[in-house]
C-alpha positions in Angstrom: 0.0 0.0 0.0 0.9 3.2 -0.8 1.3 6.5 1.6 2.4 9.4 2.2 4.0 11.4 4.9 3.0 14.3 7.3 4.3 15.7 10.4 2.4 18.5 12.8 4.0 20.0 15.7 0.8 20.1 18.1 0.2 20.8 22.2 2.8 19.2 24.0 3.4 17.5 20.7 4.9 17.3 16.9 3.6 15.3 14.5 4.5 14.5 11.2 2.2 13.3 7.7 4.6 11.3 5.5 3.9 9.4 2.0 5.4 6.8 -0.1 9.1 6.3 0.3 9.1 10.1 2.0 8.6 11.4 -1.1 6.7 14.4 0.4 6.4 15.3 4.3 4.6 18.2 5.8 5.4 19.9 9.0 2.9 21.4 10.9 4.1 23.6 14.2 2.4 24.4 17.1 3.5 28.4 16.6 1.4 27.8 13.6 -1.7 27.3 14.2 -4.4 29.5 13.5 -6.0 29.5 16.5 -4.7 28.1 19.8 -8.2 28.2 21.3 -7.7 27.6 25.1 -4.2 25.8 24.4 -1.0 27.8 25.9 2.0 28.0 23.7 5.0 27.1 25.6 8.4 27.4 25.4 9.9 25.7 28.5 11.2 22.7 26.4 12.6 23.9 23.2 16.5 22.6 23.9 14.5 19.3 23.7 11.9 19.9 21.2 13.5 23.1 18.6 10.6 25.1 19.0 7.7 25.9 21.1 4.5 23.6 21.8 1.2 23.7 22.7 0.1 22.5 26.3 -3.9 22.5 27.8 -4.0 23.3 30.9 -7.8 23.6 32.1 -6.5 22.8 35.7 -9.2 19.4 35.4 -11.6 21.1 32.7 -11.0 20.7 28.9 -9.8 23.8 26.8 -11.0 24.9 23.3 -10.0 23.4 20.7 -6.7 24.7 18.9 -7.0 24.8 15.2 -5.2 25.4 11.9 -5.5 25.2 8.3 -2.8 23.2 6.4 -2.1 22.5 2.3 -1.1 19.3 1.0 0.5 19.0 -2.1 -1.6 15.6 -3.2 -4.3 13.6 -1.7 -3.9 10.2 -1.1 -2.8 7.9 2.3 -0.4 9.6 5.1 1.4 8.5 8.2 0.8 11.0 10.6 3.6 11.1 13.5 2.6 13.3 16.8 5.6 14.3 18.8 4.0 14.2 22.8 4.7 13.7 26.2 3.1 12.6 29.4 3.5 14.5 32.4 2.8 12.7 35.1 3.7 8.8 33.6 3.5 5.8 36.3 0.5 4.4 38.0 -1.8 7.5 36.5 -3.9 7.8 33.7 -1.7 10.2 31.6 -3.7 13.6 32.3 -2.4 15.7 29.5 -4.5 12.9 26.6 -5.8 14.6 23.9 -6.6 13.5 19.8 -6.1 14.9 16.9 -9.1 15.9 14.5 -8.3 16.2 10.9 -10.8 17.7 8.4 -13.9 17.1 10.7 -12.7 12.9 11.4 -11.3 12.2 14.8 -8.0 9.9 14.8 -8.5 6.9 16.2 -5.9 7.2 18.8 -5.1 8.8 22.2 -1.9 11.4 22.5 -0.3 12.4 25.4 0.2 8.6 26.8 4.4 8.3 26.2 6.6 9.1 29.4 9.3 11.8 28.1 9.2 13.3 24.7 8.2 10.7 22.2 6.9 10.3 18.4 3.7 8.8 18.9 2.3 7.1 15.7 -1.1 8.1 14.7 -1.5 5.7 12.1 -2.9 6.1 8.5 -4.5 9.4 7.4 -6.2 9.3 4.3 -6.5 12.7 3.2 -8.9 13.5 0.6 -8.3 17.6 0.4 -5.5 19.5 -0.4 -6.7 22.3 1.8 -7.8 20.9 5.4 -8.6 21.6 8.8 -6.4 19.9 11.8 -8.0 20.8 15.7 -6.1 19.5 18.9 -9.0 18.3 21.1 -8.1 18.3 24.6 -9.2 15.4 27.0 -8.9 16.0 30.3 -8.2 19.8 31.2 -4.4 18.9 32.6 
């Protein structure tokens, strides 16, 4: 099967959208996004990460969405990469969960599950717009 490649930097996360043999990758960075809604955009780790994040903190109640606007160059089946963290790993339910929303269809995964800063892999995107909508949808308000 083929895909392609796309990596977004997201809340206390990067991810990444990659296709066939990384013939084409997009970045998309948490500075970026349109809107932050009620994410925060840090910069406490950037010697580890390069560049800011975004992090939801709701102290226990859910933000608004963040949301931006990205352009593909082709359609077709991506990889999408999301570079998180948990906070608080051990015993705990990772508090700072959240999933990723891309043109209106919610990725079937949780993010914010990986002690220390990981690539978490979202699976296949198929992306059927050039032009599309990604929101960060906060779980749990830590």
């Amino acid at each position: 099967m083929s895909y392609k490649k796309v990596m977004l930097v997201l809340v206390s996360i990067m991810a990444i959208f990659s296709s066939v043999g990384f013939a084409e990758s997009l970045l998309v960075e948490a500075e970026g996004f349109d809107s932050h809604g009620g994410w925060s955009l840090d910069q406490q780790f950037m010697q580890t990460m390069g560049s800011p994040y975004l992090l939801a903190h709701g102290i226990g109640k859910p933000v608004a969405d963040a949301e931006t606007t990205v352009d593909f160059k082709s359609t077709g089946k991506y990889r999408m990469w999301v570079r998180t963290m948990d906070w608080v790993p051990g015993k705990w339910k990772a508090p700072g969960r959240f999933q990723v929303i891309v043109d209106g269809v919610t990725v079937d995964r949780e993010f914010g599950t990986l002690a220390g800063w990981q690539w978490q892999d979202g699976g296949m995107v198929d992306i059927k717009n050039k032009s599309l909508q990604i929101k960060l949808h906060d779980l749990t308000g830590f």
